[in-house]
C-alpha positions in Angstrom: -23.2 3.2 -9.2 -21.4 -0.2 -8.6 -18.4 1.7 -10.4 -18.7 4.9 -8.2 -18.3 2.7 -5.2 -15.2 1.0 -6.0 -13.9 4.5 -6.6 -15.5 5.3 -3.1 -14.0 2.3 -1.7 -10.8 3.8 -2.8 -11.2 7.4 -1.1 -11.9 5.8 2.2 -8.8 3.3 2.3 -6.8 6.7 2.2 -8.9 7.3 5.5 -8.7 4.9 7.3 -6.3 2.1 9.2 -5.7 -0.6 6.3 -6.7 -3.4 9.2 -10.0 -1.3 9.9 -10.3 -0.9 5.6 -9.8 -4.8 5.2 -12.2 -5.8 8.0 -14.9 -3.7 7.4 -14.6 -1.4 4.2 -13.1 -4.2 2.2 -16.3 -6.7 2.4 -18.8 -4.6 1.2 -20.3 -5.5 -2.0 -23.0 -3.1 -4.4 -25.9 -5.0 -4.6 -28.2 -2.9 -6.3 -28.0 0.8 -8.0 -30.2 2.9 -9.2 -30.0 6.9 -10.0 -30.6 8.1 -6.7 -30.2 4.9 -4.1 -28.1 2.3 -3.7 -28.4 -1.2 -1.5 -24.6 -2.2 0.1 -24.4 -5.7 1.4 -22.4 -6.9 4.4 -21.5 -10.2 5.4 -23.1 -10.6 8.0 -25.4 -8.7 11.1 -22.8 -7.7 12.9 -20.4 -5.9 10.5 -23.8 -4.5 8.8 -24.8 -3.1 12.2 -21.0 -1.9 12.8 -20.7 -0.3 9.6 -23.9 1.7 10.4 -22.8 2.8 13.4 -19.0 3.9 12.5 -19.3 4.5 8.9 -22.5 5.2 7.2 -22.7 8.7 7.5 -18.9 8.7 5.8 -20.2 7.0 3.2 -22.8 8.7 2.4 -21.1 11.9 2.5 -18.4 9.9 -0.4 -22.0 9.0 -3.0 -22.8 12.9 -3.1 -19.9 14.6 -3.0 -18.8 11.9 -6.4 -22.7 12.1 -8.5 -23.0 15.4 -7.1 -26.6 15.0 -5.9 -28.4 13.0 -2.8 -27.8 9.5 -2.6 -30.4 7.4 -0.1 -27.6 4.6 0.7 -29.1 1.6 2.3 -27.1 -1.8 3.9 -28.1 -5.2 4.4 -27.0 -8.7 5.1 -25.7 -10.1 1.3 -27.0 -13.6 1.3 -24.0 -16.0 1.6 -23.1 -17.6 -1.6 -21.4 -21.1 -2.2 -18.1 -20.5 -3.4 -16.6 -22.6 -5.9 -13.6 -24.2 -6.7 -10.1 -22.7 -7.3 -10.3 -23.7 -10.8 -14.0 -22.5 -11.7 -12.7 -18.7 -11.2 -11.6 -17.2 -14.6 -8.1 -15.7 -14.6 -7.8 -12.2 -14.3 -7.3 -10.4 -17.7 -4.5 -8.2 -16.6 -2.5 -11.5 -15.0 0.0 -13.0 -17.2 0.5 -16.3 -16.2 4.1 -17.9 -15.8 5.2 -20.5 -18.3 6.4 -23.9 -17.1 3.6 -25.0 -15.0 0.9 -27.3 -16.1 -2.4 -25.2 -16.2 -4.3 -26.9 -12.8 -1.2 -26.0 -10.9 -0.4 -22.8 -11.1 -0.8 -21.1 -7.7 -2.1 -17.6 -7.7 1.4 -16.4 -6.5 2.8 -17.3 -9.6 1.0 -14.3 -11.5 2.4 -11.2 -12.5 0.2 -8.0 -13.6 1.0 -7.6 -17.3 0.9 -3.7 -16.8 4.3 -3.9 -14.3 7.1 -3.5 -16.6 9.8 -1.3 -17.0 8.6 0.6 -20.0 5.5 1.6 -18.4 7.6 2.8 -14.9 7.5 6.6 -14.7 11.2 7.5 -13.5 11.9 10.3 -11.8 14.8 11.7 -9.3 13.3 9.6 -6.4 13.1 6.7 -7.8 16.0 6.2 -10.7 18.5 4.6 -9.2 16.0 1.8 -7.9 15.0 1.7 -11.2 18.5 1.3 -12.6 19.1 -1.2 -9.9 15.9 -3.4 -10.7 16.8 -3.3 -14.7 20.7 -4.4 -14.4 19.6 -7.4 -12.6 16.9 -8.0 -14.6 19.5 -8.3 -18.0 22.3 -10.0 -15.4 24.9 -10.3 -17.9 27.6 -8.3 -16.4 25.9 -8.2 -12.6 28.1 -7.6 -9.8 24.9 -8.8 -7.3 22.4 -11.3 -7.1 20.4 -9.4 -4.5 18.6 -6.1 -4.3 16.4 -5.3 -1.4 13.7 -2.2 -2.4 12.3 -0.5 0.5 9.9 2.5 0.3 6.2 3.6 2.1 3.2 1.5 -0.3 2.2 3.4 -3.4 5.5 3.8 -4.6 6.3 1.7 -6.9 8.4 -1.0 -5.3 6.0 -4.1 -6.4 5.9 -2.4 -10.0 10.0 -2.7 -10.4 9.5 -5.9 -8.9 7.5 -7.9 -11.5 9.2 -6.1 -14.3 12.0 -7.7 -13.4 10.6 -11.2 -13.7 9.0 -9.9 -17.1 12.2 -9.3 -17.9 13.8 -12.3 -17.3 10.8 -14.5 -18.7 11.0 -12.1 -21.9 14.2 -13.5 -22.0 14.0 -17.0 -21.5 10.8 -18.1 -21.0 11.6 -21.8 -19.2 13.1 -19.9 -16.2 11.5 -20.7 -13.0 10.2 -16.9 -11.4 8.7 -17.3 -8.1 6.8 -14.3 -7.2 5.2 -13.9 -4.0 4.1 -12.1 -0.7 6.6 -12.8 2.8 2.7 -14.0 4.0 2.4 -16.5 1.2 5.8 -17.7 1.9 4.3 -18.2 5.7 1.4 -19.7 5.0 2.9 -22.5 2.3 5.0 -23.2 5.0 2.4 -23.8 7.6 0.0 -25.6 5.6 3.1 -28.3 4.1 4.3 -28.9 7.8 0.5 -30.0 9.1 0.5 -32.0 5.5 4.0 -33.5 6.3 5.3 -32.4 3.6 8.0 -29.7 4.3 11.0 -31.5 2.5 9.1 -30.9 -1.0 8.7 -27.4 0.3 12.6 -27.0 0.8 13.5 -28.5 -2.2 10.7 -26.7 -4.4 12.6 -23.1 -3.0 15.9 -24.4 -3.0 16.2 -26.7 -6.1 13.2 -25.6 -8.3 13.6 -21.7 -8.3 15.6 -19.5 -10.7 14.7 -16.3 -9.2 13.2 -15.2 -6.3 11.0 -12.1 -6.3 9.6 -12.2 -2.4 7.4 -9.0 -1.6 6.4 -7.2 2.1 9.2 -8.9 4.1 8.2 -7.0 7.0 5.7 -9.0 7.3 8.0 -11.9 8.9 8.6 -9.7 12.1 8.4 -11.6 14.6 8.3 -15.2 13.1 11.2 -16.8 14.4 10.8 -19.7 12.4 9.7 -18.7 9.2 12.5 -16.5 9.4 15.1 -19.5 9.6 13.4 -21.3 7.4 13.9 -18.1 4.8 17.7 -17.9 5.4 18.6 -21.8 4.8 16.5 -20.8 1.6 18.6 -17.7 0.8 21.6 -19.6 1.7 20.9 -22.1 -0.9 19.6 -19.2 -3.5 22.9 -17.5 -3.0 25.2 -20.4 -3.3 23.6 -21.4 -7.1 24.1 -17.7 -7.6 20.4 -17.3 -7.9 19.0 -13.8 -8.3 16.4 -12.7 -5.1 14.6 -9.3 -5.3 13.0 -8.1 -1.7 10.7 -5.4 -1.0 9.7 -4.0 2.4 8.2 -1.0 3.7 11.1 -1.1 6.5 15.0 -1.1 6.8 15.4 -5.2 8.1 17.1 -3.1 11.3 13.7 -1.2 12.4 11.3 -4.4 11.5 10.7 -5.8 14.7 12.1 -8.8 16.0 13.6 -9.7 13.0 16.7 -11.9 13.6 20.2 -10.5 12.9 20.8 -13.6 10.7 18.1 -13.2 8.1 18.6 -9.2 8.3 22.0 -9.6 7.6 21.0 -11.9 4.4 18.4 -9.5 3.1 21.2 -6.4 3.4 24.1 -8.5 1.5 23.3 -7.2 -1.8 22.2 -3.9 -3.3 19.7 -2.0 -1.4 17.9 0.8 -2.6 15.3 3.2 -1.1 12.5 4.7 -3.3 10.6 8.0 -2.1 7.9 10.0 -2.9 8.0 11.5 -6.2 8.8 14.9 -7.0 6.9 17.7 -8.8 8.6 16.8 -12.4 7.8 13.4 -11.8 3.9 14.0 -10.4 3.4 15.9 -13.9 4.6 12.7 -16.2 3.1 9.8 -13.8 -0.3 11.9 -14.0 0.1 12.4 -17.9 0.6 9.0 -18.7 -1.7 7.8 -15.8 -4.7 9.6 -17.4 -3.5 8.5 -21.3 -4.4 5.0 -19.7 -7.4 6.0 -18.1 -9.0 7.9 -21.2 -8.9 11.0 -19.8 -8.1 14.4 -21.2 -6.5 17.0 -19.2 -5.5 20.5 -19.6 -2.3 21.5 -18.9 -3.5 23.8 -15.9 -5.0 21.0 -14.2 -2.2 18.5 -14.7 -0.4 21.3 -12.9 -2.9 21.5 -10.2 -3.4 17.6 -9.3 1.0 17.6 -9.4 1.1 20.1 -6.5 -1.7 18.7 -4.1 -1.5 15.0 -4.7 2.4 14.6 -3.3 1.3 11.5 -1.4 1.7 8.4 -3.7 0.8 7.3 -7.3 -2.7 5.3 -5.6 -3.6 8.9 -5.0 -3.2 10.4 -8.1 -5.4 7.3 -9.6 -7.9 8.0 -7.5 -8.3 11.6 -8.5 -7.9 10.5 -11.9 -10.9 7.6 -11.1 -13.0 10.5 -9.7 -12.9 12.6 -12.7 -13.8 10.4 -15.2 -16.4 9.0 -12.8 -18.0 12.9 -12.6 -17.3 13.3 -16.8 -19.6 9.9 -16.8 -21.5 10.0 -15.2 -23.1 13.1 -14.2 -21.6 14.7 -18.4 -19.5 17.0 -16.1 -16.8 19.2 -17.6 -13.0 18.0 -16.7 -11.9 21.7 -15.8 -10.2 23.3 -12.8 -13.1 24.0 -10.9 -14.1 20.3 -11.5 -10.2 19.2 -10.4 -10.7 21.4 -7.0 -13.6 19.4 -5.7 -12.3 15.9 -6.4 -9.0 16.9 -5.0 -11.1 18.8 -1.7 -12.7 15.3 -1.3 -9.2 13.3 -1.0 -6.8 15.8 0.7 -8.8 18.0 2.3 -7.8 16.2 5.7 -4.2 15.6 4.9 -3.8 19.0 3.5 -5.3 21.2 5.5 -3.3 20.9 8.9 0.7 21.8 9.0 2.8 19.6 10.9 3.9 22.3 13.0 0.0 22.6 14.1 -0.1 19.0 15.2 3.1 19.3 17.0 2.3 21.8 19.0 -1.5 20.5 19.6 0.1 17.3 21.0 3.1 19.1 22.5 0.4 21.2 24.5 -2.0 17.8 25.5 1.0 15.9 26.5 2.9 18.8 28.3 6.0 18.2 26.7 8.2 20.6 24.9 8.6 20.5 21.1 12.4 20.4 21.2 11.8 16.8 23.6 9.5 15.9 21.3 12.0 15.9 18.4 15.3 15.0 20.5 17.1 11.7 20.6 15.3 10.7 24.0 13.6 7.1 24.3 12.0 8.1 27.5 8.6 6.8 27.7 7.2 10.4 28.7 8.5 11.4 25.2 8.4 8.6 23.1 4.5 8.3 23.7 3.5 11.2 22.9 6.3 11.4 19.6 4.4 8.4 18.4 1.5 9.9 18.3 2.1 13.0 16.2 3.7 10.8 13.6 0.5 9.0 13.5 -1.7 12.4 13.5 0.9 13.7 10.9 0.4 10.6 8.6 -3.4 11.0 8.4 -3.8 14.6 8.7 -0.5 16.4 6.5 0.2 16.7 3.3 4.0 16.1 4.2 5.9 12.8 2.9 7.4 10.6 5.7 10.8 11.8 4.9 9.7 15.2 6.0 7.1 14.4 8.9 10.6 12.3 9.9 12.9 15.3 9.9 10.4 17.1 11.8 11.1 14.8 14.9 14.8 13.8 13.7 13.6 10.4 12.7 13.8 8.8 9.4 10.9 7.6 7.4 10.9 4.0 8.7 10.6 5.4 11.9 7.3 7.2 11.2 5.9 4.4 9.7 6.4 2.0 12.6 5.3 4.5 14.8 1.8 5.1 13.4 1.2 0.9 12.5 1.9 1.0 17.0 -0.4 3.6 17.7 -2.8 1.5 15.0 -2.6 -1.7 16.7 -2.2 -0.9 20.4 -5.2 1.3 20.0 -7.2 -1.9 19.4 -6.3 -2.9 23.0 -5.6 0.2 24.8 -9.2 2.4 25.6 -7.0 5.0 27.2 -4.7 5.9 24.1 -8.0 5.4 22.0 -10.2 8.0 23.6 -6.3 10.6 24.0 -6.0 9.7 20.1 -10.1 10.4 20.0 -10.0 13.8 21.7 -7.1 15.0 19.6 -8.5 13.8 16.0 -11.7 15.7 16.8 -10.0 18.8 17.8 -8.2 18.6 14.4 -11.3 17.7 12.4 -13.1 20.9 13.8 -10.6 23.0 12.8 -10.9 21.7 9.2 -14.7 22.9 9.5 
């Protein structure tokens, strides 16, 4: 059971807002299994008694669609526990850790998943010329640029390219000095060393001590005027020692808000590269070599089948893959189509089921606008709004990539993505566009009934 709920875990991340996931999804350990129950523990009172109220019946719904029989599912308050030291936790066994550090030092951002290299990237049309990109300066022999920025939607692949090219470079000479890290890490080493007094052995560790610079989620420094100055004397530096710097954002540095011109200048002076979604051809190999790792064997119908509903990213297709093993498992269920229809009912049957052109005009109609303001080049409040929200309906409800839920408004992908992670976050705040986005989610939900 403690291994259905991870993969259950899974399912509902595609369901939800990742800041609703993390805060109350995320937390929730299995305490105790047992064929037909199951005890969940919550931190604490509050998120136990939240959890009941939002999410229980979700999750209960997840336990008998995956064992395939009733599941009495039960939460309580998981005793706190006192957590030890940094060094008592054993490293993870699919972390390879950097040479060059003494042992009691090494920071967890200095770790790179040993299964992120290039020889186990799937390429494909949508994603080969990032690919090419990430290996030439990985080698960097006969490199024209010491800078790539790598933006696509999570899921993708961008962090994968992204620590095979420090595997690279360590495979070929160990002693370099790979810093690998999230923009938040970078922000918060940078905080904690200026209430320590210590910020000039932060500059010089960046500046000085660092061969290559692999910096993931920049988007994450919208809005951090300083942390973003900070950054650019630090690419400044990088650049000058002809230093290589890999990026990775799900944003253009033009549509991430409030990001300065200066440092969005510096992240755009190299190579930039987009990766999307990947196509049919590709779906087929990631999936074949996906379920090779995962010990599963599938037919060549059903390989077929997952490659034409599962267009969304490669998480997805893991977690259909997760699913049936789990059933084969533990329940001695047959891998077959019918068995490959149900797992795949259970993760797209939301984002499937509905056309964009059905949320369009359901929001069109709510918000009396016309679909051809909806899609034109207008900024106006009266249209904007409502555009905003049919990205955000379009994300969680379609099938469709954001490249085509952005040509259906004339928008590119970056655009979509912003405009859903607004409607996330000013629905936090806002009861009035909570109880519009309500009304219209439950008139899509009952259509799917």
């Amino acid at each position: 059971m403690k291994t259905v709920w991870g993969e259950i875990k899974n399912q509902i991340k595609m369901r939800v807002p990742e800041n609703t996931f993390s805060l109350w999804i995320k937390p929730i350990a299995c305490l105790q299994a047992e064929k037909n129950s199951v005890v969940l523990g919550c931190p604490n009172r509050f998120s136990k008694d939240w959890v009941v109220e939002n999410y229980l019946d979700l999750i209960r719904e997840k336990f008998n669609a995956l064992v395939d029989r009733p599941v009495d599912v039960q939460l309580k308050v998981q005793r706190r526990k006192r957590t030890p030291s940094p060094a008592a936790f054993a490293p993870d066994p699919d972390q390879l850790i950097l040479p060059g550090m003494p042992e009691k030092k090494r920071p967890k951002s200095f770790l790179l998943n040993s299964q992120f290299t290039f020889d186990r990237f799937i390429v494909g049309q949508s994603n080969e010329f990032a690919y090419s990109a990430s290996k030439n300066i990985a080698l960097g022999d006969s490199c024209d640029y010491h800078s790539l920025l790598m933006l696509s939607n999570t899921g993708l692949g961008k962090t994968h390219l992204s620590q095979a090219i420090g595997h690279s470079i360590l495979a070929k000479n160990p002693r370099s000095r790979v810093f690998y890290m999230t923009a938040e890490d970078f922000t918060n080493e940078m905080i904690s060393s200026l209430r320590n007094r210590c910020i000039e052995a932060f500059k010089n560790r960046y500046r000085q001590s660092c061969d290559v610079l692999l910096l993931e989620e920049v988007h994450f420094l919208g809005g951090k005027e300083k942390i973003q100055a900070e950054l650019g004397y630090t690419l400044d530096a990088l650049a000058q020692d002809r230093k290589r710097i890999i990026f990775t954002s799900s944003l253009p540095p033009k549509d991430i808000p409030q990001m300065s011109k200066e440092l969005s200048s510096r992240l755009t002076s190299g190579l930039v590269t987009t990766i999307g979604g990947p196509d049919y051809h590709t779906r087929i190999k990631i999936l074949e070599e996906k379920a090779k790792g995962f010990n599963v064997v599938l037919s060549k119908d059903v390989v077929h089948f997952l490659a034409g509903r599962l267009k969304r990213d490669v998480r997805q297709m893991e977690s259909a893959l997760k699913c049936l093993k789990a059933r084969a498992e533990l329940v001695g269920a047959k891998i077959d189509m019918d068995l490959a229809k149900d797992v795949v009912c259970a993760l797209v049957s939301e984002e499937g089921s509905i056309t964009t052109e059905k949320i369009m005009a359901l929001v069109c109609e709510y918000y009396k606008v016309s679909i051809d303001m909806l899609s034109s080049r207008s900024r106006k409040k009266a249209y904007a709004y409502p555009r905003n929200i049919y990205a955000y309906l379009s994300r969680k409800y379609s099938d469709e990539t954001l490249e085509s839920i952005g040509r259906t408004i004339n928008r590119s992908h970056s655009t979509v993505v912003y405009a859903t992670e607004l409607v996330e976050k000013k629905m936090k705040t806002d009861r009035s566009l909570k109880h519009q986005v309500g009304l219209l989610k439950k008139h899509l939900d009952e259509s799917l009934s």
